[in-house]
N, C-alpha and C positions, 0 to 999 in steps of 0.2 A: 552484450551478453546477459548483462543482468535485466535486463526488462524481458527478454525473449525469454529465459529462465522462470522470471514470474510468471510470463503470462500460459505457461505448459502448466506450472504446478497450482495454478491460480484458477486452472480452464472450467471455466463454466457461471465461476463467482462473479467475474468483472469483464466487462468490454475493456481493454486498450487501445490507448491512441496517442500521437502523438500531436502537439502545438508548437510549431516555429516561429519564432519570435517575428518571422513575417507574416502571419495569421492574425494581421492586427483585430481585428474582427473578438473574436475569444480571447484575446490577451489583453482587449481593454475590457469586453465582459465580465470576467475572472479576475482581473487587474495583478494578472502576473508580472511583475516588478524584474525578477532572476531567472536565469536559465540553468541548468534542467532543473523544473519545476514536477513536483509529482506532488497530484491532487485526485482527491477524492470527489467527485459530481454524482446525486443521485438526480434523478427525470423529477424530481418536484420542483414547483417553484419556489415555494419557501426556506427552501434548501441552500444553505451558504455552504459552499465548499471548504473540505478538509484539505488543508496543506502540510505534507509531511517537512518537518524543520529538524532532521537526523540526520547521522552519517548516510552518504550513497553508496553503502556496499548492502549484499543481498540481504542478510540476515534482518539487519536492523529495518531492511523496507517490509519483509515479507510478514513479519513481526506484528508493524502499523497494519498493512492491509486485511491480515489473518483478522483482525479488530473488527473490520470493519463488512467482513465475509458474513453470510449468513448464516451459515453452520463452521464452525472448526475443520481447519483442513491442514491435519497431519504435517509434519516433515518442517525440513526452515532450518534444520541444523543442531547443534549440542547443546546442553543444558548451560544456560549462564546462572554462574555461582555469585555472579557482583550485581543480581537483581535487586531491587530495592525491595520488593512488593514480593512473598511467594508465590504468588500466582501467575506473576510474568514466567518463572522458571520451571513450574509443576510439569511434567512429561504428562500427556493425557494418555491411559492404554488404551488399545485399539477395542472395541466391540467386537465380540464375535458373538 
């Protein structure tokens, strides 16, 4: 549920997909080690892949990925008071 949930509030920013650990193919490529593995691949070749190393509940994924979005995209859930950083917590308001 939590990927499905991404990939609605995510829609447009990122293709999804998934790699089972029988898709040797990609998992020696990417040299994924652990399963479930959530990674970031952009189409360049220079391009080493991001691996999210976080709790697997929504917040803290959609959090990384909004990072890595090309524009900000809204929502993800409540403001966290135990941010380290202001800026991880700043609520952005909406444009009108």
């Amino acid at each position: 549920m939590i990927y499905k949930g991404l990939s609605v509030n995510l829609e447009g920013k990122f293709f999804f997909g998934i790699v089972r650990n029988t898709d040797e193919l990609l998992v020696d490529k990417y040299r994924i080690k652990n399963f479930p593995t959530i990674a970031i691949l952009r189409p360049s070749r220079n391009f080493k892949p991001e691996f999210y190393k976080g709790d697997l509940k929504y917040n803290p994924i959609f959090e990384w990925l909004n990072i890595y979005s090309e524009t900000f995209v809204p929502g993800g859930g409540t403001k966290d008071t135990s941010a380290t950083k202001s800026w991880l917590s700043d609520l952005v308001p909406e444009l009108h």
